[in-house]
Backbone and ligand atoms as CSV (ligand in chain L), in Angstrom:
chain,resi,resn,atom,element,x,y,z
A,1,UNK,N,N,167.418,66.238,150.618
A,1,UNK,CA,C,166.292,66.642,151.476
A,1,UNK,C,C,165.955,65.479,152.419
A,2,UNK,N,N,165.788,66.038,153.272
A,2,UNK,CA,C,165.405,64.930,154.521
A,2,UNK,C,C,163.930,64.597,154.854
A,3,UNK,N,N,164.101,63.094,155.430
A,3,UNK,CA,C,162.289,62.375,155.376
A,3,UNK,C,C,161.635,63.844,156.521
A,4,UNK,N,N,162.293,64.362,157.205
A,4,UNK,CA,C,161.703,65.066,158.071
A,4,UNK,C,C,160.823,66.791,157.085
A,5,UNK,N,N,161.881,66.978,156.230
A,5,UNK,CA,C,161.646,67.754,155.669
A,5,UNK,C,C,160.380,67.724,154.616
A,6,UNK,N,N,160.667,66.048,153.895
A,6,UNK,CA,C,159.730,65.980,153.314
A,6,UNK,C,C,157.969,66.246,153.679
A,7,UNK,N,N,158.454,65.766,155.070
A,7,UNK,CA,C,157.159,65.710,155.670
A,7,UNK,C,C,156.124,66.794,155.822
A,8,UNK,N,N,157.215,68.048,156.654
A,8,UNK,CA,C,157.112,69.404,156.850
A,8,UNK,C,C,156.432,69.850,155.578
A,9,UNK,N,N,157.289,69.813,154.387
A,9,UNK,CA,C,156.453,70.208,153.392
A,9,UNK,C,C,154.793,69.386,153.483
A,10,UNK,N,N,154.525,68.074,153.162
A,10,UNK,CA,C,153.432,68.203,153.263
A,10,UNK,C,C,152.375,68.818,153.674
A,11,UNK,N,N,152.915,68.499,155.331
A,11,UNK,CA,C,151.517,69.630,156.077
A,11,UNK,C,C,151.274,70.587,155.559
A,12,UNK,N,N,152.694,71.651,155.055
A,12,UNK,CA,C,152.468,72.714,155.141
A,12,UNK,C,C,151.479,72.884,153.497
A,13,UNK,N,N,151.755,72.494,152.579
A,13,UNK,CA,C,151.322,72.113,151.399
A,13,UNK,C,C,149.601,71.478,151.786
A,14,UNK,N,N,149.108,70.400,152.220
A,14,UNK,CA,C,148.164,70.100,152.372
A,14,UNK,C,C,147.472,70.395,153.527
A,15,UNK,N,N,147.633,70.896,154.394
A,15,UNK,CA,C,146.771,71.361,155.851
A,15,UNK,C,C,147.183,72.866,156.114
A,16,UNK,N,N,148.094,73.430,155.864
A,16,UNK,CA,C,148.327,75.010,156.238
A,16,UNK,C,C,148.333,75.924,155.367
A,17,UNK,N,N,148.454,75.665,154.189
A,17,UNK,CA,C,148.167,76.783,153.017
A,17,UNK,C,C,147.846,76.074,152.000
A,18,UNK,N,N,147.126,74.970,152.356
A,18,UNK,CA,C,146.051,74.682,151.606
A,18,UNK,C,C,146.113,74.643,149.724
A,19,UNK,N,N,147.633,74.466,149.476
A,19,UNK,CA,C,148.082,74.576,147.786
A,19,UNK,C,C,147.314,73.352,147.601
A,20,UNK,N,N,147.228,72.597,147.581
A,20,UNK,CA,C,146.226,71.414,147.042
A,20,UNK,C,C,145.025,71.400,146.623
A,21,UNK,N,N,144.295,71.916,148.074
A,21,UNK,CA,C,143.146,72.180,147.413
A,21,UNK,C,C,142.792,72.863,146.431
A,22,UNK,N,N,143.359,73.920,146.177
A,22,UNK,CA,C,143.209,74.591,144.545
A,22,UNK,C,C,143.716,73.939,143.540
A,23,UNK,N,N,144.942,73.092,143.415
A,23,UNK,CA,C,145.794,72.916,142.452
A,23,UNK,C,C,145.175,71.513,142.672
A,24,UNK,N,N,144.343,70.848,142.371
A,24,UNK,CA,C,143.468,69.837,142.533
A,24,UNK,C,C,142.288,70.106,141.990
A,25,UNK,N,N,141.511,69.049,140.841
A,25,UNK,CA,C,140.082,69.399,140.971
A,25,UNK,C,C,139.450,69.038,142.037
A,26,UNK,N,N,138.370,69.534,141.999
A,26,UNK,CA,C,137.280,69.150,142.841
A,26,UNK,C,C,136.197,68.441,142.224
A,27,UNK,N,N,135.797,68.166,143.543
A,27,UNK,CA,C,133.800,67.396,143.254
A,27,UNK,C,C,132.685,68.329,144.232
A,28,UNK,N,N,132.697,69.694,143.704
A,28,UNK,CA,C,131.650,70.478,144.227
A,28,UNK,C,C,130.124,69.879,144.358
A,29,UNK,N,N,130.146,68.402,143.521
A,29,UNK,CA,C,128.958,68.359,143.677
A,29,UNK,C,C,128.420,67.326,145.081
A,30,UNK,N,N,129.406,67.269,145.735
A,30,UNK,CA,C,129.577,66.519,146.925
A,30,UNK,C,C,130.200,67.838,148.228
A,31,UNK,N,N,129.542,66.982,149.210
A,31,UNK,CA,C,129.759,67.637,150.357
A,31,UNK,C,C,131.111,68.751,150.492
A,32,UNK,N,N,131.630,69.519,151.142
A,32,UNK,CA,C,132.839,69.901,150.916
A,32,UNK,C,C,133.958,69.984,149.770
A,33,UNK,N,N,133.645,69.554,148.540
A,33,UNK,CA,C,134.224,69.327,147.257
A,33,UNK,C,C,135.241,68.599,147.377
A,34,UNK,N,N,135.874,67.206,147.640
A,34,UNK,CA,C,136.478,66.574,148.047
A,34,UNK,C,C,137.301,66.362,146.277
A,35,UNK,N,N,138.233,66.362,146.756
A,35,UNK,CA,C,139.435,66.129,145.733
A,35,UNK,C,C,139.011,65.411,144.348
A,36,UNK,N,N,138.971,65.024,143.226
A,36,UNK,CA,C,138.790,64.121,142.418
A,36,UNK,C,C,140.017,63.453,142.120
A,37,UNK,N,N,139.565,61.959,142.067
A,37,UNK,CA,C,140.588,60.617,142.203
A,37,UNK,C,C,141.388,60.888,141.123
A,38,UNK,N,N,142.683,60.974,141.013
A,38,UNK,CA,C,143.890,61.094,139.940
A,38,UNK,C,C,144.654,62.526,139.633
A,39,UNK,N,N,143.389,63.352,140.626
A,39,UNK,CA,C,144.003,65.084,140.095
A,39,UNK,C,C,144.550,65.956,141.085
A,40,UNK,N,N,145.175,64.893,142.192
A,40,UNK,CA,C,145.821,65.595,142.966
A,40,UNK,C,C,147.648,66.453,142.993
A,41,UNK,N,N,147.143,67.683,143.009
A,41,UNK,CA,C,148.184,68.795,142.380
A,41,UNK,C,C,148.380,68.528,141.087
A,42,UNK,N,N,147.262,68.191,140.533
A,42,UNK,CA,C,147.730,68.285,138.590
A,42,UNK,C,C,147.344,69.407,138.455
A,43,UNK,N,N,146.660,70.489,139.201
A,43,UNK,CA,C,145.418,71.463,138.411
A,43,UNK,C,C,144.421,71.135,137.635
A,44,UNK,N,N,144.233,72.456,136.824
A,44,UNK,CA,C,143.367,72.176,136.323
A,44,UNK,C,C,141.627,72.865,136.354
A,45,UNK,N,N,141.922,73.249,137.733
A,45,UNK,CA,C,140.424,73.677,138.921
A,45,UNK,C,C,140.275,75.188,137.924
A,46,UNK,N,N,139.165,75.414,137.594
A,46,UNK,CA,C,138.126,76.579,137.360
A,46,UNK,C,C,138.244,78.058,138.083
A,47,UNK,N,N,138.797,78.935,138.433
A,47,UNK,CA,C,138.443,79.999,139.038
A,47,UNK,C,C,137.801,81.123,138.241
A,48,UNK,N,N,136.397,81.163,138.206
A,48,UNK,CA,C,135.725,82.313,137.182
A,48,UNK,C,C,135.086,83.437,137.865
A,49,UNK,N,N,134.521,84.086,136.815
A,49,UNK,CA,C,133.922,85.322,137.439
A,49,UNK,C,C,132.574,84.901,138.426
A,50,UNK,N,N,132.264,84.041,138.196
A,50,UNK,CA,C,130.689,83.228,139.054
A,50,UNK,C,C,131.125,83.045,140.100
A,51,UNK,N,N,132.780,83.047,140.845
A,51,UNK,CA,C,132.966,83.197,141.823
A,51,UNK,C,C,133.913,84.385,142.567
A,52,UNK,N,N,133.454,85.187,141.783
A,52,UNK,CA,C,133.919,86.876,142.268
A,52,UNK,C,C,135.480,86.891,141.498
A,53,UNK,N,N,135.675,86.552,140.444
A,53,UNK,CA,C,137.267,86.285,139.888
A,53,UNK,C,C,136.994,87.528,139.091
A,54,UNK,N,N,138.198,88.452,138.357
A,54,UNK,CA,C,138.038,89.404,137.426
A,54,UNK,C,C,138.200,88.817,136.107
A,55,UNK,N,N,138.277,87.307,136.064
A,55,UNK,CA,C,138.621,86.819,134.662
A,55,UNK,C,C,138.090,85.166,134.840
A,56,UNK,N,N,138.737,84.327,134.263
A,56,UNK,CA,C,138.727,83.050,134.473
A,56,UNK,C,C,140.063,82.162,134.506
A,57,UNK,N,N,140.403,81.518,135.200
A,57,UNK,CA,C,141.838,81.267,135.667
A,57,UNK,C,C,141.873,79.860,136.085
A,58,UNK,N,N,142.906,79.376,135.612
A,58,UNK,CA,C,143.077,78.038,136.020
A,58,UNK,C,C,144.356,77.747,136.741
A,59,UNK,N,N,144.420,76.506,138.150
A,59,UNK,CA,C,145.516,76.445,138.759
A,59,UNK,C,C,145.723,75.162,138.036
A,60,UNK,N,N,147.422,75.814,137.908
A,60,UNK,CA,C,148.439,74.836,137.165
A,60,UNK,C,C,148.641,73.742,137.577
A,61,UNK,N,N,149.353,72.866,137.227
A,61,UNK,CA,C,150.010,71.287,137.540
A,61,UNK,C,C,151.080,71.925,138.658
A,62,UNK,N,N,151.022,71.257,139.807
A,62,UNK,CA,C,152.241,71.249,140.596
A,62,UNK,C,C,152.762,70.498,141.034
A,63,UNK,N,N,152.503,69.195,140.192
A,63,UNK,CA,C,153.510,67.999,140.689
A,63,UNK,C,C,154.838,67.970,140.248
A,64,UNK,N,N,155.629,66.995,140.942
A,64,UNK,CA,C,157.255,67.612,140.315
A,64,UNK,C,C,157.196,67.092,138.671
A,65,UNK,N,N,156.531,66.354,138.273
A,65,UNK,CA,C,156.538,66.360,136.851
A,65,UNK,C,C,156.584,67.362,136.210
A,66,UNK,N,N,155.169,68.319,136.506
A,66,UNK,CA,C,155.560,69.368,136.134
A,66,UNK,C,C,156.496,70.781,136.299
A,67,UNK,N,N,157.292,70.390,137.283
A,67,UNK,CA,C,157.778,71.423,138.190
A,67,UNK,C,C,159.613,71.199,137.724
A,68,UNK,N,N,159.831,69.694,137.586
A,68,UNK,CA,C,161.254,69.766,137.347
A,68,UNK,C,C,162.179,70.505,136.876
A,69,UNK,N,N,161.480,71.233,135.634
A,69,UNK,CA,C,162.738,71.773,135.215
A,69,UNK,C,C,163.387,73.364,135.665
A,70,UNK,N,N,161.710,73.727,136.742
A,70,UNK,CA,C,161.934,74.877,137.408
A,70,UNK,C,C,163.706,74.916,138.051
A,71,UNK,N,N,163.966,75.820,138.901
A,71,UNK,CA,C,165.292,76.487,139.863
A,71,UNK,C,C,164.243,76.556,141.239
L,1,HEC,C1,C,142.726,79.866,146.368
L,1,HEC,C2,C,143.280,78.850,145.456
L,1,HEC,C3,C,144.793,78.667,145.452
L,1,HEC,C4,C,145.611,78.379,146.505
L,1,HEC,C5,C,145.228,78.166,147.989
L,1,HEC,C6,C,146.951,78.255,145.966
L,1,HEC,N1,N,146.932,78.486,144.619
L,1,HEC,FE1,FE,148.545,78.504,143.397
L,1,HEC,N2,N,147.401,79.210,141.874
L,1,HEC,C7,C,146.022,79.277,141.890
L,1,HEC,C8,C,145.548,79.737,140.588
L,1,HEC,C9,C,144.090,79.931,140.181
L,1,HEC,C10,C,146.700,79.952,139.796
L,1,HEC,C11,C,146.758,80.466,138.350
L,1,HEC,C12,C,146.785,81.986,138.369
L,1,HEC,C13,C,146.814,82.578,136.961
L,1,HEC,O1,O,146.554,81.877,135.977
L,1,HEC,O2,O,147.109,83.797,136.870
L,1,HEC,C14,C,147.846,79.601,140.638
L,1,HEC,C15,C,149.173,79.652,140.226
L,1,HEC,C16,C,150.214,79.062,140.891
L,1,HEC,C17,C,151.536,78.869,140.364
L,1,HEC,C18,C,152.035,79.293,138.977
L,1,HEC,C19,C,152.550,80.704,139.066
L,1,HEC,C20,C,153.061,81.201,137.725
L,1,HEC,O3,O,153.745,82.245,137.718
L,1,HEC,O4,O,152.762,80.581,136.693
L,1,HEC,C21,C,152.263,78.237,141.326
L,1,HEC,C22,C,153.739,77.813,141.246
L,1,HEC,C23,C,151.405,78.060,142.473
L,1,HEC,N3,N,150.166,78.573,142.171
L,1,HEC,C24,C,151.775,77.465,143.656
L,1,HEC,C25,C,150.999,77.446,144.817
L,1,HEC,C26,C,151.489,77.050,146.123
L,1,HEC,C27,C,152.896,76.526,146.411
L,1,HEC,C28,C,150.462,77.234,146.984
L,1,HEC,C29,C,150.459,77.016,148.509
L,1,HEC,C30,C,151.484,77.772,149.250
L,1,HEC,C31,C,149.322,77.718,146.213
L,1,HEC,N4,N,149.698,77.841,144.904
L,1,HEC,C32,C,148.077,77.973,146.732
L,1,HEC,C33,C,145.206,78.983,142.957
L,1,HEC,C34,C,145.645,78.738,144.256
C-alpha cells in the first residue's frame, strides 16, 4: 500500500465518513465531545436507547490490532 493511499484512507476514515468518531470514545461532557486521549478507534462508545437506538450497542475496536486477522 502506498504513502498516498495511506493517506486517502485517513481522510476518508477521519473527515468523510466519520468511522472514528464513533469507534472512539468520547467526552460529551465537553464542547462537541472531543475524542478521549488513548481511545482512538479502540471503541468502545455507548449507543443506547436514550439516544433513539432499538437496543444498546457498542462500536468495536478498529485498530489493526484488532482487525489483523480479518481478509
Ligand atoms: C454513527 C456511528 C458510527 C459510524 C459513523 C461508523 N460506525 Fe462502525 N459501528 C458502529 C456501531 C455502534 C457498531 C456496532 C453495531 C452492533 O453492535 O450491532 C459498529 C460496527 C462496526 C464494525 C463491526 C461489524 C461487525 O459485523 O461486527 C465495523 C467493521 C465497523 N463498524 C466499521 C466502520 C467503518 C469502516 C466506518 C466508516 C466508514 C464506520 N464503522 C462508521 C458505529 C458507527
Amino acid at each position: 500500500m502506498s504513502a498516498d493511499q495511506i493517506e486517502r484512507g485517513k481522510y476518508l476514515a477521519n473527515h468523510v465518513a466519520l468511522c472514528v468518531d464513533c469507534h472512539s470514545q468520547r467526552d460529551f461532557t465537553q464542547f462537541a465531545g472531543p475524542i478521549k486521549a488513548g481511545t482512538f478507534g479502540g471503541g468502545g462508545e455507548k449507543f443506547g436507547p436514550e439516544m433513539g437506538f432499538p437496543g444498546t450497542f457498542y462500536s468495536p475496536n478498529l485498530t489493526p490490532s484488532a482487525l489483523k486477522g480479518l481478509d
